[in-house]
N, C-alpha and C positions, 0 to 999 in steps of 0.2 A: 407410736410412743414419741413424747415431744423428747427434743433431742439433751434438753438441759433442764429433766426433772430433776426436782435437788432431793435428798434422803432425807428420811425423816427421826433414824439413829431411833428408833422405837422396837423394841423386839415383840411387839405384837400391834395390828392396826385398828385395835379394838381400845388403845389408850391414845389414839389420834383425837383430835378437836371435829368438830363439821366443819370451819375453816380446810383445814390440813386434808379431809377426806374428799371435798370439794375440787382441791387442787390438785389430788392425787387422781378424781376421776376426768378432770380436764384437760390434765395430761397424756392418757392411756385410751386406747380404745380398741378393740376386738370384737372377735365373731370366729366361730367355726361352727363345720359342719359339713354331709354331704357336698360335692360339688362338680359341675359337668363342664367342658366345654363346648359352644355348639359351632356349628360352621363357618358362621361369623366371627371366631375367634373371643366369642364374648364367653366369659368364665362364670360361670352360674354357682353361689353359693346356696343352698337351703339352710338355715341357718337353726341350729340344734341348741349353742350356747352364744351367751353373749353379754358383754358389760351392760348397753342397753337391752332391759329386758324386754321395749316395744320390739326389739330385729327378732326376736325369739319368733320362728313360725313363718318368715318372710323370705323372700328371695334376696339376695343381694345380684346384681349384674354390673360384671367390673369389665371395659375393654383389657383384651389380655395381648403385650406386644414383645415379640424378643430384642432385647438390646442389643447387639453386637454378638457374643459367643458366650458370654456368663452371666445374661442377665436377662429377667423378667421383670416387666412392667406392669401392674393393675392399677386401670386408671377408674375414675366416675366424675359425674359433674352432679351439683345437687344447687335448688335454688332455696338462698334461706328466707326470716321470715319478713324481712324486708324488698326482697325479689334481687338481692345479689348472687349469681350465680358463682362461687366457688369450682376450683378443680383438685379432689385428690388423684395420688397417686402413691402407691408403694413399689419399691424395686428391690427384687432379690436379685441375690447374686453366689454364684455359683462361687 
């Protein structure tokens, strides 16, 4: 989730604009579902739900790395459609 999505003070998002809902899906993104690690330390999602409905049915593979003593990393790298390659990363913390 981007860090400075602003509110949209709407009690339901069914009276959002397609501007407003544009920018509320640009900001947010997810996936769950099943998920394994394998020996490589690489974190395997099967992915069951998901804001993008193309991830529905696919694998996700995230390197998985521990921070220090309270903290998990999931990283990927993805090339977009102009061949810049991009790095996520989410880090939880205990």
């Amino acid at each position: 989730m981007r860090k400075t999505r602003t509110r949209f003070e709407q009690e339901s998002v069914r009276r959002l604009t397609t501007d407003q809902k544009a920018y509320a899906f640009d900001g947010y993104f997810h996936y769950s579902g099943k998920w394994l690690i394998e020996k490589n330390q690489d974190l395997v999602h099967s992915v069951e739900f998901s804001l993008n409905p193309d991830f529905i049915g696919t694998k996700q593979r995230r390197h998985a790395a521990l921070s220090g003593s309270s903290s998990l990393v999931l990283s990927a790298q993805e090339k977009d459609n102009v061949g810049v390659i991009r790095h996520h990363f989410l880090e939880w913390q205990r």
